[in-house]
N, C-alpha and C positions, 0 to 999 in steps of 0.2 A: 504494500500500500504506500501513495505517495502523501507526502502532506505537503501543504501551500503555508507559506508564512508571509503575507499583503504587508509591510510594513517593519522595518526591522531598528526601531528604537529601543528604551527600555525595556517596554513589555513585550516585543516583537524576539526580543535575543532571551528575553526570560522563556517564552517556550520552547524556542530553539535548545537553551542550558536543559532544562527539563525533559523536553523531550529525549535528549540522546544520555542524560544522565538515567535517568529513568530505565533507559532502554526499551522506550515503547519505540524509537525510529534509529535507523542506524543514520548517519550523513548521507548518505547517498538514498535514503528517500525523503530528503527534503530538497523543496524547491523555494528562494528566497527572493523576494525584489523589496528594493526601497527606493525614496525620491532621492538621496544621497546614497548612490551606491556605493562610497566607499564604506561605510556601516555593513552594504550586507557582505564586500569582501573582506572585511575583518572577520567576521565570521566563519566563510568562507575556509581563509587562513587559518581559523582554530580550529572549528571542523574538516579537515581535507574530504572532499566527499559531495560535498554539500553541493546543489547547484542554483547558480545566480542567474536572474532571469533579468532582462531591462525592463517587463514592464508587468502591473498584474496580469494582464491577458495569458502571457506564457506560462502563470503558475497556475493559473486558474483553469486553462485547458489539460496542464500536466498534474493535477491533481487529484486525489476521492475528500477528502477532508480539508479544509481552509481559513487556516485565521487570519480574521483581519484586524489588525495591530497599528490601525493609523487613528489621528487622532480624531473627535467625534464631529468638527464640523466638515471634516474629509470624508467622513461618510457617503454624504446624498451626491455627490458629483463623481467619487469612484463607482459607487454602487449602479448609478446611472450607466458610465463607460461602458461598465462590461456584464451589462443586464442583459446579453443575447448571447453570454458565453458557459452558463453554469448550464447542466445538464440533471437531470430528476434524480439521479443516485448520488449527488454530493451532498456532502454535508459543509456548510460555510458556520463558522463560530466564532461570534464577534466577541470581544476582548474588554470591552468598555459599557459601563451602566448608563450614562445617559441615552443610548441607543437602546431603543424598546424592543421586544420580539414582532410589534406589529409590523414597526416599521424595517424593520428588517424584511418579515414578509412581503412587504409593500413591492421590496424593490427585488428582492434573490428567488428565480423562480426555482428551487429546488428545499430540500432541508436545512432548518437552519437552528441556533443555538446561541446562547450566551455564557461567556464563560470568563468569569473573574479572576485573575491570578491575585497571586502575590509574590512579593521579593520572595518571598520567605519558602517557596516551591523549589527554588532552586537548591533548596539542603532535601530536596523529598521529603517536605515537613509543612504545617499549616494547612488552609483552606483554601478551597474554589469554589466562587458561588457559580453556581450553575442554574438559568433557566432556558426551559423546553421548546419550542417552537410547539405550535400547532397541529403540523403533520407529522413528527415525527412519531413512527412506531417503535412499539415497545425494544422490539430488537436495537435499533438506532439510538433509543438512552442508553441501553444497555451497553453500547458501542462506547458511546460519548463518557460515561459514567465512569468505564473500565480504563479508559484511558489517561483522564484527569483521575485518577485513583490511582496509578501508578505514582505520580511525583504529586500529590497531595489527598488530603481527606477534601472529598468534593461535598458539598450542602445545596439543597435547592433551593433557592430563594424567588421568591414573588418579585414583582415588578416595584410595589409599594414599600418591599424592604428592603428593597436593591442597595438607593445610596445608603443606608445606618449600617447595614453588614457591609459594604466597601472601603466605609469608615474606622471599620475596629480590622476588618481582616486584610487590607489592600494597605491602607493609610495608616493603618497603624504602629508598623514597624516604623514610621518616620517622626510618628508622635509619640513613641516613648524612645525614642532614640533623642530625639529635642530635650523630651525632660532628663535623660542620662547626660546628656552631657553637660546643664547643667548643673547635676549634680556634680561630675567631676570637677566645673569651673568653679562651683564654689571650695570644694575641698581643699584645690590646688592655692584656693586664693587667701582661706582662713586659717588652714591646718599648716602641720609643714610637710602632708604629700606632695609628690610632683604631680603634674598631669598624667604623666605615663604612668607611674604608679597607681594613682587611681582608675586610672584607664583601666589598666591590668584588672587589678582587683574590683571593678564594674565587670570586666567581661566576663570573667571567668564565675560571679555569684550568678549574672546572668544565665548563663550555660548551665548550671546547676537549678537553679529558679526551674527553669523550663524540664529539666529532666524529671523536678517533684513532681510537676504538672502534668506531666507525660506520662508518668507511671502510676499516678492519680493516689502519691501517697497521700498528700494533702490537700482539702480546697484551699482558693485565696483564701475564705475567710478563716480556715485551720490552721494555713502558715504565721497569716499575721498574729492568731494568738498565740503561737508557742513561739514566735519571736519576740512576743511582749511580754517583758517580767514585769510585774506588776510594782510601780514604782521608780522603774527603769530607764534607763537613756533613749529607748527605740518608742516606748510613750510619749516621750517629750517631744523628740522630733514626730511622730505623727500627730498630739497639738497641735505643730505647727503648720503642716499639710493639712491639718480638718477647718484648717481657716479660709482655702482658698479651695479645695479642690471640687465641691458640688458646682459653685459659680464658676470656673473656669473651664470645666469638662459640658456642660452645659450648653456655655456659649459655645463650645466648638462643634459640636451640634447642632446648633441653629444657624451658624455661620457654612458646614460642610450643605447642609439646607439650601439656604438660600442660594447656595452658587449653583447647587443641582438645579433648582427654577429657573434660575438665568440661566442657565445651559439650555434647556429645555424650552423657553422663548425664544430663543436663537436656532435652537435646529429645528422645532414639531412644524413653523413655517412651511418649510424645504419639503415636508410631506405629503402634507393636506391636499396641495392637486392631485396626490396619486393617490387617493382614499376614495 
């Protein structure tokens, strides 16, 4: 089986990593275009194998499955291009939440899907929000299911839960990476660790954090209590977090919100003649 990768930026090279890490595709059944081909020949160069195409058409006719990895107002004018090239046994699997499953059907005359990564796929670890098209039959989730299940735990999310879960599983590894760090900049700046020291020792409680989590010795709410001794230095400092962190987590909700609406008045336009 071939697969199509339409776009080869961040999240375009994130399935490429996954996919051959995973070992659902070898290099040599992928096919790759981007509007800057030197991206997909860096690739390329990592994967020996792999083949670059100058434009979607060539992946899209040289493929059974196709993600497309460009950004969301590139949508409706690629989707247009090459709306007389997909054939009824492909599957196309868009990469990005402000694109709906309707409007996908609108424009891709064959099977089609959504499919959320995250950074965090490329360790074969984390989630993929996954929704369904329409027509696709049971066999064909089944397809889709088994294959983002190789380099992640795949979930199926609704259309109306799409951005809040893109928000904790996509985005999230950059919103606690923000608050890590910092936490090191303050360490670095009041204690007398260094950076690097505290770096270290950030990374590596992380790395551990995630393993409790993963082998479900504790919930969040069990770790924080057996790291709280009652009267303790780890009380104090969470004091000082319960000051800010309802109102701060909060608005970043209502803010990842409101960018998704204004996305969404900027593209569902682009559609409505084709409804």
């Amino acid at each position: 089986m071939k697969f199509g990768i339409i776009g080869t930026g961040n999240m375009g090279s994130l399935i490429v990593d996954a996919l051959i890490k995973s070992k659902s595709a070898k290099p040599k059944q992928l096919n790759i275009t981007n509007r800057t081909e030197g991206k997909a020949l860096a690739l390329q160069e990592k994967y020996p194998g792999i083949s670059v195409f100058a434009t979607p058409d060539d992946v899209i006719r040289r493929s059974a499955i196709v993600f497309i990895c460009v950004k969301p107002q590139q949508f409706f004018p690629l989707l247009q291009s090459v709306r007389g090239l997909w054939h009824y046994d492909q599957i196309a699997i868009s990469i990005t939440s402000p694109i709906t499953i309707n409007q996908l059907e609108l424009l891709i005359p064959c099977q089609v899907a959504r499919v959320v990564p995250s950074i965090v796929n490329q360790s074969l670890a984390g989630s993929t929000l996954v929704t369904f098209g329409t027509q696709l039959t049971d066999y064909q989730k089944f397809k889709i299911w088994n294959l983002v299940g190789r380099f992640s735990r795949p979930i199926e999310i609704s259309e109306e839960k799409i951005r809040a879960a893109s928000d904790i599983s996509s985005c999230g590894p950059a919103f606690l990476s923000f608050g890590l760090e910092k936490v090191i900049e303050a360490a670095a700046a009041i204690t007398p660790l260094s950076t690097k020291e505290a770096t270290a020792l950030i990374s590596e409680m992380i790395i551990g954090f995630g393993k409790l989590l993963e082998d479900k010795t504790y919930s969040l709410a069990e770790l924080k209590q057996k790291v709280t001794v009652k009267g303790g230095v780890t009380g104090v400092g969470l004091d000082v977090l319960a000051q800010y962190d309802q109102r701060v987590f909060e608005q970043l909700f209502i803010e990842t919100q409101k960018k998704f609406v204004e996305d969404h008045q900027k593209i569902d336009p682009m559609y409505r003649a084709e409804e």
